[in-house]
Structure formats: C-alpha cells, structure tokens
C-alpha positions as a Markdown table, in Angstrom:
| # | Residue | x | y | z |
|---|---|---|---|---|
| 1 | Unk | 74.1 | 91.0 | 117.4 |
| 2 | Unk | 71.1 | 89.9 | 115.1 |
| 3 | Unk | 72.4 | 90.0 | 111.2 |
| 4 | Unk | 69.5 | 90.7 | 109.0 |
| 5 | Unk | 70.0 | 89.9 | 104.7 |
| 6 | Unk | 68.4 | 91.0 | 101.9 |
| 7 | Unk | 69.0 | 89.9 | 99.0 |
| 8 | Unk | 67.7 | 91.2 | 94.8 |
| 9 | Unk | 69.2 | 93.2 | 91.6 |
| 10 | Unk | 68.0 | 96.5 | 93.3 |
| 11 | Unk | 68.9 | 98.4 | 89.4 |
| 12 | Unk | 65.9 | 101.1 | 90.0 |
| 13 | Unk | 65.7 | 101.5 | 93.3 |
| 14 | Unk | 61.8 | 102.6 | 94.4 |
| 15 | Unk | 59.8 | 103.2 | 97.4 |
| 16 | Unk | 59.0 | 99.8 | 98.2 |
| 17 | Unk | 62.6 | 98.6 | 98.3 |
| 18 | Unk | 63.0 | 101.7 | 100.9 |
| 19 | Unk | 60.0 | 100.5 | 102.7 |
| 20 | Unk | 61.5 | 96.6 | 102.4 |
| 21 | Unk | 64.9 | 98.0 | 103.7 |
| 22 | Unk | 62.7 | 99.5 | 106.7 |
| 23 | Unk | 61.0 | 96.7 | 107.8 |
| 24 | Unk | 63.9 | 94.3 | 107.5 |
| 25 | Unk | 66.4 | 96.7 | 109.5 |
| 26 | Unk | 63.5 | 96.5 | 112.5 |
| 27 | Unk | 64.1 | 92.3 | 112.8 |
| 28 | Unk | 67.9 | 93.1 | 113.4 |
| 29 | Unk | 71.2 | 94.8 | 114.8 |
| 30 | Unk | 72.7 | 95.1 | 111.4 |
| 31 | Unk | 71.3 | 94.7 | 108.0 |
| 32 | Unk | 73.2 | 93.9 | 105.1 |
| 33 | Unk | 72.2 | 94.0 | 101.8 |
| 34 | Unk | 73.3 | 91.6 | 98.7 |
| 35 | Unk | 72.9 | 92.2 | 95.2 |
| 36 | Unk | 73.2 | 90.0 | 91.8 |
| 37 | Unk | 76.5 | 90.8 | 89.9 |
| 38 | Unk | 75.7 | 91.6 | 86.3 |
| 39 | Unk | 76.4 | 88.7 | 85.0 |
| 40 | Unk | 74.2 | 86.9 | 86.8 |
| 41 | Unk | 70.9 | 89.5 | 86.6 |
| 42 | Unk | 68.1 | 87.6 | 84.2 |
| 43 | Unk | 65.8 | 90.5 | 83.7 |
| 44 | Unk | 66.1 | 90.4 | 80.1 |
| 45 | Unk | 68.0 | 92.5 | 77.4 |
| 46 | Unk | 69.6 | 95.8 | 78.7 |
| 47 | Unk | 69.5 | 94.7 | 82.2 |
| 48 | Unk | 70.7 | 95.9 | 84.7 |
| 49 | Unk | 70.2 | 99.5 | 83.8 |
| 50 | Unk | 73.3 | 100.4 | 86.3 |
| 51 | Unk | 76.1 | 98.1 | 86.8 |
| 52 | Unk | 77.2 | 96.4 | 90.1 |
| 53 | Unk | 79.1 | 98.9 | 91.6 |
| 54 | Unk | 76.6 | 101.8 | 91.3 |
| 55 | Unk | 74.5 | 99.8 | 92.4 |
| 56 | Unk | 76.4 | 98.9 | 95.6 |
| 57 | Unk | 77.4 | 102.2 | 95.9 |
| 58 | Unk | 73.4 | 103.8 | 96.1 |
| 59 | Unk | 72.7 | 101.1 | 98.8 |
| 60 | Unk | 76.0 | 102.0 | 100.7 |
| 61 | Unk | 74.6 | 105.2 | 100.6 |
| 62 | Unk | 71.7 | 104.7 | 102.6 |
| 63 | Unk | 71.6 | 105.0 | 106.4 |
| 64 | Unk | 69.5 | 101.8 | 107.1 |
| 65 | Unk | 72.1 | 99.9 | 105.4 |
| 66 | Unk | 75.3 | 98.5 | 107.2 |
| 67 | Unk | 77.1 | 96.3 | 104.6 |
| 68 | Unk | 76.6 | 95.8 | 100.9 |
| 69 | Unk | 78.1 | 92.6 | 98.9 |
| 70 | Unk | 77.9 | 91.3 | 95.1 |
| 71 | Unk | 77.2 | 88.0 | 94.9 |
| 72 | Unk | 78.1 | 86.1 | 91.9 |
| 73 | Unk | 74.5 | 84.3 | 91.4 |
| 74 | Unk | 71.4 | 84.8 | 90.9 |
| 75 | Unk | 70.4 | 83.1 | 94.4 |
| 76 | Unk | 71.5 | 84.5 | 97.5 |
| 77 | Unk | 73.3 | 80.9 | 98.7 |
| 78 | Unk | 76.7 | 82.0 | 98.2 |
| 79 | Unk | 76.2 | 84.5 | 100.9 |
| 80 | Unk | 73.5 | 83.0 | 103.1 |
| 81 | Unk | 76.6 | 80.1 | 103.4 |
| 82 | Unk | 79.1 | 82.8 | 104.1 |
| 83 | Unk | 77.0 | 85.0 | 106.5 |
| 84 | Unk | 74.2 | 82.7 | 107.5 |
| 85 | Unk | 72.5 | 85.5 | 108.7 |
| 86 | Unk | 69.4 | 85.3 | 111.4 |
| 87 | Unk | 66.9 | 86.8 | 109.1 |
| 88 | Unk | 66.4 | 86.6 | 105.4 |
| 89 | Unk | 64.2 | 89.5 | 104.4 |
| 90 | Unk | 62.2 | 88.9 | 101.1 |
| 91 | Unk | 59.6 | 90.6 | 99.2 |
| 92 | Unk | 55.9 | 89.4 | 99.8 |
| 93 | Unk | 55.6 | 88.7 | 96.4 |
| 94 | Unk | 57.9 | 85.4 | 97.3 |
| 95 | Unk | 54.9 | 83.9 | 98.9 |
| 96 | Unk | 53.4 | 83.2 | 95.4 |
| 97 | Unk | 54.4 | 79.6 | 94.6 |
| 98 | Unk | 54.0 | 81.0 | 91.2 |
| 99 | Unk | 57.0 | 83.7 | 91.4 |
| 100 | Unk | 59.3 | 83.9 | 88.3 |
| 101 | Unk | 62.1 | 82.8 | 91.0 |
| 102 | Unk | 59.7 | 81.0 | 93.6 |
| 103 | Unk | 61.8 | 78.0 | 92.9 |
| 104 | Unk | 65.4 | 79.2 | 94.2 |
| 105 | Unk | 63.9 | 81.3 | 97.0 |
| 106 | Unk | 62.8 | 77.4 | 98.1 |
| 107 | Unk | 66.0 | 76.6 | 98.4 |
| 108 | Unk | 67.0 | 79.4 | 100.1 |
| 109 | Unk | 64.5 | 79.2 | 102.5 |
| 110 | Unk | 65.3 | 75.6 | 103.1 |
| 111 | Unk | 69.1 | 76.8 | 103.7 |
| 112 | Unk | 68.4 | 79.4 | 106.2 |
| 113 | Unk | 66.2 | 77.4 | 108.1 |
| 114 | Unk | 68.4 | 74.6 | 108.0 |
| 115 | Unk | 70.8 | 76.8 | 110.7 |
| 116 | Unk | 68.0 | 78.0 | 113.0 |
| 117 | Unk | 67.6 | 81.2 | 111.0 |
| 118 | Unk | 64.4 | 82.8 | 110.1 |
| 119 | Unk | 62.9 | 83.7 | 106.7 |
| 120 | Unk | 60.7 | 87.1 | 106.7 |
| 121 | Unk | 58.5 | 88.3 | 104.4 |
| 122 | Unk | 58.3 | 91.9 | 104.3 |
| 123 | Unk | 54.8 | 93.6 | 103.7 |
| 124 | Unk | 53.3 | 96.8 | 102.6 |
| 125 | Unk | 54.2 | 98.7 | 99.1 |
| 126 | Unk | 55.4 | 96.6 | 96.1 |
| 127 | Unk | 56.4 | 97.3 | 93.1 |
| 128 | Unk | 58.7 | 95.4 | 90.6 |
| 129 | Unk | 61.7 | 97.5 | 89.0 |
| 130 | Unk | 61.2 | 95.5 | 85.9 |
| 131 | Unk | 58.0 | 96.8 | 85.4 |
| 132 | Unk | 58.9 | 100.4 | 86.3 |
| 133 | Unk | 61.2 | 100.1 | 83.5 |
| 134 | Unk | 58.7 | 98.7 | 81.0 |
| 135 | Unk | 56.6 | 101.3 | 81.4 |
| 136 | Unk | 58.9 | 103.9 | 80.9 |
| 137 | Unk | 60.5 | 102.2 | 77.6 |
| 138 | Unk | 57.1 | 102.0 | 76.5 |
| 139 | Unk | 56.2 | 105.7 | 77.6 |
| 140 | Unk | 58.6 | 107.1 | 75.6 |
C-alpha cells in the first residue's frame, strides 16, 4: 500500500488545495493529510482563521482524504519520522528557492529522500490562503 502526505495550515481551504489533494491521491493507495497546530501557524496576527480541529474536521470530511493528523510544528518532520510516507505532496510554489518556507521544505525533502521516498510537486491552480484573506480584510 503506497502512503501519500501532504502537509500545510489548510485555514481557508480553496480550489487549488482540492485540486492538490487530487493530484496527490493519484501517486498513492491512501493519502493522509497533516496540518500545523495553532500554535505553531506563522501567518501573522489572527491566524489561523479556524482552529485545529475545524480544521481537521473539513479535511476529514472530504472523500479523497484517508487520515488527517496535527502536528505540533511548523514542518512536517514530526510526522514524515512517524509515517515516512512514499510520497510527500507539496505545492509548486516549493520549487522557488525563494519560498517564505523554502528553507524547512529542504529539510524535509532531504528527510524523505533519505528513506527511498519521493517528494512531488503538485501542478496546476494555486493560490495562497494568506492572500485570499488579505484581500478580503482589505475588501471590506
């Protein structure tokens, strides 16, 4: 059985996390899905909009998803160590060296690739929640 993981805040979900979710489930059996514990989200004041377990909870909703877990970190190495899954999904904006968080997704690519896993980046639609929720502060 093929384990696929991705890993983010998710606080607004949007289309391209669907479309993310999609592609990632197609490199797998099972795809679970981790996401930053409150404490741990660095998005700035306010954030995240919906705590942890709604959070959780609207992924665990969602067919394409198998497993949800809250990681206590702002990287996904506490449960790439626990899971080491086959495939890391990520974003394509993680191919920018220039990434707020290019820096830790190094290390976690290093990590998963250290077992014989494989790191994916995941094309198509993009969009950053952070900015969603700009705009609509700023909209109001």
């Amino acid at each position: 059985m093929k384990i696929v993981l991705c890993h983010g805040v998710f606080d607004i979900v949007h289309p391209g996390h669907l479309e993310h979710f999609r592609q990632a489930r197609q490199h797998g059996d099972r795809l679970y899905v981790a996401i930053v514990a409150d404490d741990y989200v660095r998005k700035g004041v306010g954030r995240p909009i919906f705590n942890q377990h709604q959070r959780a909870d609207f992924l665990r909703a969602l067919r394409m998803v198998d497993e949800v877990y809250v990681v206590a970190s702002s990287l996904a190495l506490p449960i790439l160590w626990q899971l080491e899954p086959d495939i890391y999904c990520k974003g394509l904006d993680y191919a920018d060296p220039n990434h707020p968080f290019a820096a830790g997704f190094r290390e976690e690519k290093a990590f998963v690739e250290s077992y014989g896993g494989k790191v994916v980046l995941t094309t198509g639609y993009t969009a950053s929640s952070s900015v969603l929720i700009e705009r609509l502060v700023h909209e109001r």
